[in-house]
DOLO-847624 format. One record per atom (N, C-alpha, C, O): residue in one letter; x negated, y, z. Coordinates in steps of 0.1 Angstrom, whole numbers, padded with zeros to 4 digits, always signed. Last residue first. Layout:
! DOLO-847624
aXYZ ...
***
This chain:
! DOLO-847624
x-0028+0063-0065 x-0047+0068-0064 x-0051+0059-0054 x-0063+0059-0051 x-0002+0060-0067 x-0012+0043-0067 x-0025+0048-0065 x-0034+0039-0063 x+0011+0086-0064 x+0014+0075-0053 x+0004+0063-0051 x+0001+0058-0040 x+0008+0096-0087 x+0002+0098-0078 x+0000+0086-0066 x-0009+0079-0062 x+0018+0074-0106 x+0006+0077-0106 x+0002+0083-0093 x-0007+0076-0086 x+0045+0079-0095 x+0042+0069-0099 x+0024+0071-0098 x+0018+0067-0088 x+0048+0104-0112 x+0054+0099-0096 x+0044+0088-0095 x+0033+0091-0093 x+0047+0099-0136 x+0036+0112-0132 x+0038+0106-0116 x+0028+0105-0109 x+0069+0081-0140 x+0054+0078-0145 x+0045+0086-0136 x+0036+0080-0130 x+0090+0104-0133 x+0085+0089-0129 x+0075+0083-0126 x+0071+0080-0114 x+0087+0124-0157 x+0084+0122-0137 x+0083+0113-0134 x+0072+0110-0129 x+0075+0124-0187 x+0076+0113-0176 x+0078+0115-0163 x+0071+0109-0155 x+0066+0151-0183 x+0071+0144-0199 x+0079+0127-0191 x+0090+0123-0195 x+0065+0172-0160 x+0059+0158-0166 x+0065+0155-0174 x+0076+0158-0171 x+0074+0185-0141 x+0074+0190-0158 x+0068+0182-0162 x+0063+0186-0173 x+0079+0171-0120 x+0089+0171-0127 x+0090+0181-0139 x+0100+0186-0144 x+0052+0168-0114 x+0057+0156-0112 x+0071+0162-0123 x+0071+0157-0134 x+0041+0193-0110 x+0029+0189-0121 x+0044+0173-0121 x+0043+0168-0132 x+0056+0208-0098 x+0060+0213-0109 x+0053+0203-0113 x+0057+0200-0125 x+0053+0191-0071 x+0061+0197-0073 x+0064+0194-0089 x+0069+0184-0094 x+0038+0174-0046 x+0033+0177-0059 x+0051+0181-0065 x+0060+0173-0062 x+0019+0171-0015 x+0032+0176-0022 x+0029+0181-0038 x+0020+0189-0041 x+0004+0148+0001 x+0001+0159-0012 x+0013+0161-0015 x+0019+0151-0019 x-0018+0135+0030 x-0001+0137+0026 x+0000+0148+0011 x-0006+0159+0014 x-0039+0132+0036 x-0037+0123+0036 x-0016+0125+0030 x-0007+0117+0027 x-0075+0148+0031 x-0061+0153+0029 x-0051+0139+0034 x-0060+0131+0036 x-0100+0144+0026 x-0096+0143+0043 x-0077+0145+0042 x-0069+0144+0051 x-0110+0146+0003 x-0114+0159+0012 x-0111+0157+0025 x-0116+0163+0034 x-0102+0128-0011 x-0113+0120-0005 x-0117+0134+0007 x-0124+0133+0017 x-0078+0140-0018 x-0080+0131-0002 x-0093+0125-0001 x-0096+0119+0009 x-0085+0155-0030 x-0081+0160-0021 x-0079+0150-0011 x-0079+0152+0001 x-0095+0142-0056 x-0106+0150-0049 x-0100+0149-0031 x-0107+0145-0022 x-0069+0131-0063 x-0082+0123-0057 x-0089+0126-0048 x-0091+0121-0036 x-0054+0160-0068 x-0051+0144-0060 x-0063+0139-0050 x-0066+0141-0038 x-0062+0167-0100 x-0072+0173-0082 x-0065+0162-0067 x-0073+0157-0059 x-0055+0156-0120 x-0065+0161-0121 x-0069+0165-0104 x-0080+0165-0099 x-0024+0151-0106 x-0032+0141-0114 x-0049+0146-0112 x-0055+0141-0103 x-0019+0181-0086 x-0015+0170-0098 x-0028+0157-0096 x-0036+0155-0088 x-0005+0205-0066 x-0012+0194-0064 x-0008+0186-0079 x+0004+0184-0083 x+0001+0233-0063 x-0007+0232-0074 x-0012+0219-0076 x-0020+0217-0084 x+0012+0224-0032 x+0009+0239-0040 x-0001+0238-0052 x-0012+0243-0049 x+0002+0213-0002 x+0013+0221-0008 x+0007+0227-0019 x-0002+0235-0018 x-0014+0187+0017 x-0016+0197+0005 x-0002+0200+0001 x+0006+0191+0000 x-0018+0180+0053 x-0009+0181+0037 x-0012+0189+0030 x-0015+0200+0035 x-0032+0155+0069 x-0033+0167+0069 x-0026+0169+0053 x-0027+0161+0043 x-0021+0144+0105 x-0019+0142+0094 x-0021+0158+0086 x-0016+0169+0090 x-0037+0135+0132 x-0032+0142+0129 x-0032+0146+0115 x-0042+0151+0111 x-0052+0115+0151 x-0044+0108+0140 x-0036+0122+0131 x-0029+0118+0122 x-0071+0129+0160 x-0079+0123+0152 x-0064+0116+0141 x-0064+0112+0129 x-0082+0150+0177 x-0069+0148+0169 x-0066+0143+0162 x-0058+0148+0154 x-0105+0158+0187 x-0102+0143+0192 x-0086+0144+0188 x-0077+0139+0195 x-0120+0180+0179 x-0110+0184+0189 x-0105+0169+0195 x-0101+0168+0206 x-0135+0172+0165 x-0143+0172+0171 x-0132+0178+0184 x-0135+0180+0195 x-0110+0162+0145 x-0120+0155+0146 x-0131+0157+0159 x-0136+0147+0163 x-0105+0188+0139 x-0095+0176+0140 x-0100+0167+0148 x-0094+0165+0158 x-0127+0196+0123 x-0122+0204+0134 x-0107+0198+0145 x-0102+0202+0156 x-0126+0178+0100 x-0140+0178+0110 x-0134+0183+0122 x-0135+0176+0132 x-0103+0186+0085 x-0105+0174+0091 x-0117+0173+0103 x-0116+0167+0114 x-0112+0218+0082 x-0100+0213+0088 x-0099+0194+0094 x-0094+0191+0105 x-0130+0212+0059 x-0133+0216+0071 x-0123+0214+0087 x-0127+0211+0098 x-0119+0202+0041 x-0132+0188+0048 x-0130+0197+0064 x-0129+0193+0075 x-0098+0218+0033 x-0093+0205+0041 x-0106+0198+0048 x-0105+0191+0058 x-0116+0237+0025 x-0106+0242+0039 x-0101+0231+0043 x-0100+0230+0055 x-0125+0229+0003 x-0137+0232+0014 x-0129+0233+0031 x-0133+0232+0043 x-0104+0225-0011 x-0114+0215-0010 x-0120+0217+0001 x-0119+0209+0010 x-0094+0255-0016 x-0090+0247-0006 x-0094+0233-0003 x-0089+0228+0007 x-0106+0267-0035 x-0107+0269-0021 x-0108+0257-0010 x-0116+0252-0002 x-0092+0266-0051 x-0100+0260-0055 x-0106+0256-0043 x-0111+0245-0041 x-0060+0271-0059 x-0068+0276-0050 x-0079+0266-0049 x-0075+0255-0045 x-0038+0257-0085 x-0042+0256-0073 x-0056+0266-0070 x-0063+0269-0080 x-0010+0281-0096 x-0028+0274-0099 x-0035+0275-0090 x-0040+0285-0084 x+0024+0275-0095 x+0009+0283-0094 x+0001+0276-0095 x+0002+0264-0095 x+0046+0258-0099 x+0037+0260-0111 x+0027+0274-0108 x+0023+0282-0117 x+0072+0281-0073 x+0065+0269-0082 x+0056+0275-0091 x+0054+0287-0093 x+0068+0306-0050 x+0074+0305-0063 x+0066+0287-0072 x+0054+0285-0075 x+0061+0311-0025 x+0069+0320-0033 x+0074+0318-0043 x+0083+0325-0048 x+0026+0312-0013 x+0046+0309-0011 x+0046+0316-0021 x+0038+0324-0025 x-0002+0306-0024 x+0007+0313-0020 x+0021+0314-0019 x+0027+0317-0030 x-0015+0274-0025 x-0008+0284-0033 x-0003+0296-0021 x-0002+0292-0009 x-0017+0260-0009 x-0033+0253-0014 x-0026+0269-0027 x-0033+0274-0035 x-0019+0251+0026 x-0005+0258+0014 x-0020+0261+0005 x-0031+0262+0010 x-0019+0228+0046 x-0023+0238+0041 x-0019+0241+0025 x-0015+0234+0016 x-0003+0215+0072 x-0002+0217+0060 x-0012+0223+0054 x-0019+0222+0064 x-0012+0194+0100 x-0012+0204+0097 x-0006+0203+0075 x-0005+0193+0068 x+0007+0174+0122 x+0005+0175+0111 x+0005+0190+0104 x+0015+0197+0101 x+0008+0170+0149 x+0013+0156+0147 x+0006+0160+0124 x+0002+0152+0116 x-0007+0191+0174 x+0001+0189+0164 x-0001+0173+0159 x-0009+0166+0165 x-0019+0188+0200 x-0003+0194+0196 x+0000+0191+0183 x+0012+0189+0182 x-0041+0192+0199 x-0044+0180+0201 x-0026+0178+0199 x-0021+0167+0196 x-0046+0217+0186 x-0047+0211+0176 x-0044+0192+0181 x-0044+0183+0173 x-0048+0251+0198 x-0035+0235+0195 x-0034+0225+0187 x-0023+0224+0180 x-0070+0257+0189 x-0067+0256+0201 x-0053+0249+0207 x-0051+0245+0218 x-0074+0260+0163 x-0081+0250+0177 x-0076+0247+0188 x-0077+0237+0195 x-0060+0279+0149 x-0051+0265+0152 x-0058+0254+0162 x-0054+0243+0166 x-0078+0292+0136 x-0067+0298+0141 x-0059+0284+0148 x-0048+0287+0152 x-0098+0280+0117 x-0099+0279+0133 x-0088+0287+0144 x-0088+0288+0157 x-0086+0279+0092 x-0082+0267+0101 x-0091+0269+0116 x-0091+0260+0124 x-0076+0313+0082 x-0088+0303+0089 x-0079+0293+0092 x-0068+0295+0095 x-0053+0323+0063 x-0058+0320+0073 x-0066+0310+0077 x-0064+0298+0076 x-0047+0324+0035 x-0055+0332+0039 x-0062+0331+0052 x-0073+0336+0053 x-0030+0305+0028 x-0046+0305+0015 x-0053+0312+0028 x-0063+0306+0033 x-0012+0296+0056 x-0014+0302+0041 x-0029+0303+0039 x-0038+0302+0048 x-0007+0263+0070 x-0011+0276+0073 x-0012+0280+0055 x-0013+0273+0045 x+0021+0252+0097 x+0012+0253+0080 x+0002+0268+0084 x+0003+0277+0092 x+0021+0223+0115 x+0015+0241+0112 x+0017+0240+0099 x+0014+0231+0091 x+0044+0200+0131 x+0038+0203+0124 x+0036+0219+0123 x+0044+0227+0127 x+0056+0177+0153 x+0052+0188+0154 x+0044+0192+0142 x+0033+0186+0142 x+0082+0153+0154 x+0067+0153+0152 x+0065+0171+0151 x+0075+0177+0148 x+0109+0156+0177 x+0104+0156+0165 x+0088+0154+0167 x+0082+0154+0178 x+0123+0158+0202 x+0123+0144+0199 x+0118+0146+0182 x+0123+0138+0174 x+0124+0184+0215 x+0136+0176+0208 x+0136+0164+0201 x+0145+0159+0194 x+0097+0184+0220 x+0106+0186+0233 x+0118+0176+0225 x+0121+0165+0228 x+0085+0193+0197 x+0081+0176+0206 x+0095+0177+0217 x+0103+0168+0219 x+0095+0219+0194 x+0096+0208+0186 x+0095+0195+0190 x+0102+0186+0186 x+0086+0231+0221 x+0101+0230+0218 x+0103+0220+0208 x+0111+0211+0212 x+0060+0230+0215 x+0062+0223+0228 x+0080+0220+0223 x+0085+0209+0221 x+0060+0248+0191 x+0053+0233+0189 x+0062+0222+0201 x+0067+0212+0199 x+0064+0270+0202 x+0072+0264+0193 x+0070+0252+0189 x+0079+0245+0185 x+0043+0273+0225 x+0052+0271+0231 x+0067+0264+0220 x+0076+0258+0224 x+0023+0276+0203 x+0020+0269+0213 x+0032+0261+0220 x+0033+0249+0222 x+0026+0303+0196 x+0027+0291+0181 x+0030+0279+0194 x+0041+0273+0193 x+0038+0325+0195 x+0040+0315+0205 x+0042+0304+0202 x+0051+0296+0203 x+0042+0340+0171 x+0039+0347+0183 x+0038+0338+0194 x+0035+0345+0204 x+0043+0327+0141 x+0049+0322+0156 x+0040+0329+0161 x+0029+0326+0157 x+0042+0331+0113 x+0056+0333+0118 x+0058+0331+0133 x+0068+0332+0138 x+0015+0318+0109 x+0015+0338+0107 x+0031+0337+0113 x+0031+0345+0122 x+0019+0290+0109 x+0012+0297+0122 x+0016+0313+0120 x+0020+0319+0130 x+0055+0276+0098 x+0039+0289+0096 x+0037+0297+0110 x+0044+0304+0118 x+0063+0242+0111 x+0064+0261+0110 x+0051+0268+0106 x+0040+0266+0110 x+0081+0216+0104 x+0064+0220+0103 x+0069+0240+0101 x+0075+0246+0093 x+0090+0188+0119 x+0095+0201+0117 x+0082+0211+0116 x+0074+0213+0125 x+0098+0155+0111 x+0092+0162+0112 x+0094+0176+0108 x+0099+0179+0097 x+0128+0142+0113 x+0117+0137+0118 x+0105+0147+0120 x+0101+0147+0132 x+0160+0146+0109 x+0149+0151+0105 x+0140+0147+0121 x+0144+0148+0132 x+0187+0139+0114 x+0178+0130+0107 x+0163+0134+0107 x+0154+0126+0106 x+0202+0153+0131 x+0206+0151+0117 x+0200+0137+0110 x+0206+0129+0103 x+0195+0168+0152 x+0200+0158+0153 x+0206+0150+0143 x+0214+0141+0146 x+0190+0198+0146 x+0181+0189+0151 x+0182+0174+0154 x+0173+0169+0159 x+0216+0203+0136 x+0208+0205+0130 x+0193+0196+0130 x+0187+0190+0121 x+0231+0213+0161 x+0232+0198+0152 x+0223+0193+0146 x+0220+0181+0147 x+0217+0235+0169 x+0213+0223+0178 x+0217+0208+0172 x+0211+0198+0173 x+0229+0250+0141 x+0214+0256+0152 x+0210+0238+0155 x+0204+0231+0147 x+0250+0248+0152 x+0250+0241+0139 x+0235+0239+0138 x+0230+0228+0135 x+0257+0263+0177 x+0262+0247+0178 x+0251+0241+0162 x+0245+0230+0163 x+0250+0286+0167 x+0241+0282+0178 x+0241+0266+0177 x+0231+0258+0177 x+0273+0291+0151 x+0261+0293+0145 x+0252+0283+0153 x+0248+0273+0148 x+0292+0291+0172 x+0291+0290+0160 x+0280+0285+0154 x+0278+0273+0154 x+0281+0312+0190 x+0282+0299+0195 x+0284+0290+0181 x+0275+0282+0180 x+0286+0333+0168 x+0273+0335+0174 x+0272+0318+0182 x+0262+0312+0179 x+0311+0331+0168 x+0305+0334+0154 x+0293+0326+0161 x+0291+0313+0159 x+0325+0338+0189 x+0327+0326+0186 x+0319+0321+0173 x+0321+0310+0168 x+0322+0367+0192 x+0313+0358+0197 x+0311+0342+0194 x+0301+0335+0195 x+0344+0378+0175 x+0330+0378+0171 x+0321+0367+0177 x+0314+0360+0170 x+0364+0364+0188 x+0363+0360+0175 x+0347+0365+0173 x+0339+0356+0170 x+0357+0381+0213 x+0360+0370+0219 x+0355+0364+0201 x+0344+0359+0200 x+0362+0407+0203 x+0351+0405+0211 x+0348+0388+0206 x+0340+0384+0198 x+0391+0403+0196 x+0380+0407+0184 x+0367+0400+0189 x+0362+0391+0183 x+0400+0408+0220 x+0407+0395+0209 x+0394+0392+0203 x+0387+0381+0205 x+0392+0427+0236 x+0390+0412+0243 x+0393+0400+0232 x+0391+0388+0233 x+0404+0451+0220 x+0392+0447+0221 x+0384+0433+0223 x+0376+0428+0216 x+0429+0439+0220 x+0426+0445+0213 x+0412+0441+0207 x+0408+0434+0198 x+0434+0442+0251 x+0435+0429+0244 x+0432+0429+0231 x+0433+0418+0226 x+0441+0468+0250 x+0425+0459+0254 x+0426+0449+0255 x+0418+0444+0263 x+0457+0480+0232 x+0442+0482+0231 x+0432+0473+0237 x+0420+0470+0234 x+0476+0452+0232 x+0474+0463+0233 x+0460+0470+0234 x+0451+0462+0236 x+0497+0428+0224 x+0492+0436+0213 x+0489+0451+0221 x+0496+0461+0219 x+0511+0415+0242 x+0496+0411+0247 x+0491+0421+0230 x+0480+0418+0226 x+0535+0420+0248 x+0525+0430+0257 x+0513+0423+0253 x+0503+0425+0260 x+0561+0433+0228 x+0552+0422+0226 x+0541+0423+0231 x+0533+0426+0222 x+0597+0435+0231 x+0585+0441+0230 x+0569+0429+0232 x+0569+0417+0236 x+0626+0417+0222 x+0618+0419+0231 x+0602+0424+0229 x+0594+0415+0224 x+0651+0436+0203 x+0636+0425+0205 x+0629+0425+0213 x+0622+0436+0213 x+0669+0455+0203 x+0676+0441+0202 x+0662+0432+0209 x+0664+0424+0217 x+0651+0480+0184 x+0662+0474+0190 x+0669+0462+0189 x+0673+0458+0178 x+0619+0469+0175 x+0632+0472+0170 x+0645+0470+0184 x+0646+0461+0192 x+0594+0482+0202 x+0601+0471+0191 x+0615+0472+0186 x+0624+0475+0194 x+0568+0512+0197 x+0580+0505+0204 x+0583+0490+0192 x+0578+0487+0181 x+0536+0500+0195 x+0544+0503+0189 x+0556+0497+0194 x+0558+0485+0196 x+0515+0510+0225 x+0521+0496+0218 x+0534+0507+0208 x+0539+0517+0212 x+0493+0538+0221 x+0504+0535+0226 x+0506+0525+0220 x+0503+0526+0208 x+0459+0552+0232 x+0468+0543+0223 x+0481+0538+0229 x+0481+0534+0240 x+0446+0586+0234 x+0452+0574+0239 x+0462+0565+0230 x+0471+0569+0223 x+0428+0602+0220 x+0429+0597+0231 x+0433+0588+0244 x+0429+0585+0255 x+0407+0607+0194 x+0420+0597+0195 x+0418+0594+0210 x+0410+0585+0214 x+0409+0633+0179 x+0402+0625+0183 x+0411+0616+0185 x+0422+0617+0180 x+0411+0657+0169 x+0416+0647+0160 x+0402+0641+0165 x+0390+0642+0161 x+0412+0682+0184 x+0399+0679+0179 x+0399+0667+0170 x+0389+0666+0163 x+0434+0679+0198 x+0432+0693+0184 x+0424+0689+0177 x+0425+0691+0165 x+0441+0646+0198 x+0446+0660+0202 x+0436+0669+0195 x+0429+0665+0185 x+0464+0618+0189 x+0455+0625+0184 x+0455+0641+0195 x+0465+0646+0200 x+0471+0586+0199 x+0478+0598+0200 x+0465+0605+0196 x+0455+0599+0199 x+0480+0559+0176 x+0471+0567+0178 x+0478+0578+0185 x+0489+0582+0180 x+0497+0526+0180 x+0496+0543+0173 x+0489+0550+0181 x+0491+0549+0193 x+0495+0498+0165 x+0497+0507+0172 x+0491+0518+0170 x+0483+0520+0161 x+0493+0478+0144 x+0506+0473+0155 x+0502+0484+0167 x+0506+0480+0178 x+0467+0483+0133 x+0481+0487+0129 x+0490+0489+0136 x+0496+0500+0137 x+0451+0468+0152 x+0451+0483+0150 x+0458+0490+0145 x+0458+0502+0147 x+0459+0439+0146 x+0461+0448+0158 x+0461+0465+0160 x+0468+0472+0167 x+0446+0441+0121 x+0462+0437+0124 x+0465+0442+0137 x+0475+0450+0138 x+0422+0445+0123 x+0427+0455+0114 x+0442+0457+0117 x+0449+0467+0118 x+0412+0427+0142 x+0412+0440+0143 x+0419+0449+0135 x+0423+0460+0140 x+0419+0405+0123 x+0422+0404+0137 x+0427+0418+0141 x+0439+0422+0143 x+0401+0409+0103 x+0419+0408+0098 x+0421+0411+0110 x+0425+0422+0111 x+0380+0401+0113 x+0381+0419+0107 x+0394+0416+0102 x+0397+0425+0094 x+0380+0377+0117 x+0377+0388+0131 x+0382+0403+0124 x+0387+0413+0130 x+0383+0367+0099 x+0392+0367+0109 x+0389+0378+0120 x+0395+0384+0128 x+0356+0373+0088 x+0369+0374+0081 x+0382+0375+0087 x+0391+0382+0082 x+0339+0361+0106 x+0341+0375+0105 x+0351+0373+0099 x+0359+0368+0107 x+0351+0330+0097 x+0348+0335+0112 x+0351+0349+0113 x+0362+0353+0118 x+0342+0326+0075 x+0351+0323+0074 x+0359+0328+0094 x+0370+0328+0098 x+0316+0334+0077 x+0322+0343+0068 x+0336+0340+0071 x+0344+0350+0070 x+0306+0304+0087 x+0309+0320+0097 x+0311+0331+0089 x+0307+0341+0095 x+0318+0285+0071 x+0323+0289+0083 x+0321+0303+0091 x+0328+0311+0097 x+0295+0294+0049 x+0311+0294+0045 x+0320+0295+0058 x+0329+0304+0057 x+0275+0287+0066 x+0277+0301+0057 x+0292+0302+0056 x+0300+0310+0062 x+0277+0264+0073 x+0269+0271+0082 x+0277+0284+0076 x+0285+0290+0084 x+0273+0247+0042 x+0288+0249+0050 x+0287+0259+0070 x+0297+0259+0076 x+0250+0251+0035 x+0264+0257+0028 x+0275+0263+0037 x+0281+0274+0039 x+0234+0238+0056 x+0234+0256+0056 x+0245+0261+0042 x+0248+0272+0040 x+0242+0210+0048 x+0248+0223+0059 x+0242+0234+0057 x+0252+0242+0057 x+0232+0211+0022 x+0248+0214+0022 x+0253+0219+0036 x+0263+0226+0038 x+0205+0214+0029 x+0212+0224+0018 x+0225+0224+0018 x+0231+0234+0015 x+0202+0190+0046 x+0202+0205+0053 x+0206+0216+0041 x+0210+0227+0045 x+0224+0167+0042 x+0215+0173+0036 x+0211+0191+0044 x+0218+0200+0045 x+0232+0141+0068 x+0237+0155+0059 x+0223+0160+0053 x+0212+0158+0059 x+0214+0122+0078 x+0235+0124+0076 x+0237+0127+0069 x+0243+0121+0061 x+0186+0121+0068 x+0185+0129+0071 x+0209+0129+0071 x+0215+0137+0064 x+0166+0089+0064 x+0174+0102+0054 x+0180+0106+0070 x+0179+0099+0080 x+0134+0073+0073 x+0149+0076+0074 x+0153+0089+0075 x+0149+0098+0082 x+0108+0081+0078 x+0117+0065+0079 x+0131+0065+0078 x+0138+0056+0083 x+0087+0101+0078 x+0095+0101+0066 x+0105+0088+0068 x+0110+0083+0057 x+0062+0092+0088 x+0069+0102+0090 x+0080+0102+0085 x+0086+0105+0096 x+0053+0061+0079 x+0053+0067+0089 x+0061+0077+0096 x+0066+0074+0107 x+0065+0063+0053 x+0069+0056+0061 x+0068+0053+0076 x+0076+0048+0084 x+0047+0077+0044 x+0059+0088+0034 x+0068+0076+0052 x+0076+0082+0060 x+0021+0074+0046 x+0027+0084+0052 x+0041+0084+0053 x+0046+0090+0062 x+0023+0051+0030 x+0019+0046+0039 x+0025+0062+0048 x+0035+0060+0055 x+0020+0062+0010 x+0032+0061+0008 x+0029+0053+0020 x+0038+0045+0019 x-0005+0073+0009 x+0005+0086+0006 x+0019+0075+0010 x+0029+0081+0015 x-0024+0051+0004 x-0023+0063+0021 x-0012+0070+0018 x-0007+0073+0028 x-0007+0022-0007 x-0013+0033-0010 x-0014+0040+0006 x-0008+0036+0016 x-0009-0012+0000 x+0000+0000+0000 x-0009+0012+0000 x-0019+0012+0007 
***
């Protein structure tokens, strides 16, 4: 069995309920579907009464709109149940959200890898990730040292190194980055992190693969070079047997 697909079974042992693209669909569609209510809520209520105005057309005090003769009047439509309705719909957004937040982590997903430049408390995001029963993973961009990350290195389960600049498929890999994985494995290595899995992102094909794991690399994400292939399959396929 190949090192790549020996990874893919290590980390990677099982799909994920739900697709995280169709929940953050449905994440979206509920809490639009949430404000939406909330701003009907408000608007409906703020109808169902009337404004007293004084010179300055301010609005001083709200009065319930009397009810037809014959009907009994209707006390829970008033300014501050008003407020307490709305409040209460907004907040339900925010728990909302929070709930889908915590499902989220209960889906399927095995490994959660964050950019060191995005964590102010790379240390303590790591701790939260092991905490919920995941592998812990860094990435880091072209630009940052791999000595930015010594210092939690016995913490991670799997660095990345982004071999492109985010942002967009079919960039040209960073030539660089040979020198950033040997060096990165040694610093693994002298930290005693020794099973700590290391990923190429970003320009990875056929022509540089090899190199990259003889660099120490053991996981390669290959994107545009696999599905602008004349063959993905084939191109799939190849990587996988190096």
């Amino acid at each position: 069995m190949s090192s790549i697909e020996s990874i893919d079974e290590i980390l990677l042992n099982h799909q994920p309920a739900l697709p995280s693209s169709r929940l953050s669909l449905l994440e979206q569609a509920m809490t639009r579907i949430f404000l939406g209510l909330a701003v009907l809520l408000l608007l409906g209520l703020v109808f169902q009464n009337e404004m007293v105005w004084d010179d300055g057309l301010r609005p001083i005090i709200w009065e319930p709109v009397e009810a037809d003769a014959g009907e009994q009047g209707d006390e829970g439509y008033t300014p501050e149940n008003t407020a307490i309705y709305t409040f209460g719909l907004l907040a339900s957004v925010v728990v909302f959200q929070a709930l889908f937040r915590t499902l989220n982590l209960h889906l399927g997903a095995d490994v959660l890898t964050v950019h060191a430049e995005a964590c102010t408390h790379l240390h303590r995001t790591l701790g939260a990730i092991r905490a919920a029963g995941m592998k812990a993973g860094v990435a880091l961009n072209p630009h940052t040292p791999v000595e930015s990350i010594r210092d939690v290195a016995n913490d991670l389960d799997l660095v990345c190194l982004m071999s492109v600049n985010p942002g967009f498929g079919g960039q040209s890999f960073i030539e660089r980055t040979y020198a950033k994985t040997r060096a990165l494995r040694a610093m693994l290595l002298e930290e005693g992190s020794v099973e700590a899995h290391i990923e190429i992102d970003g320009g990875v094909g056929l022509g540089n693969a090899k190199a990259l794991v003889e660099a120490g690399a053991d996981v390669l994400v290959a994107g545009s070079s696999v599905f602008r292939a004349p063959d993905p399959m084939q191109a799939a396929l190849d990587l996988a047997t190096l």
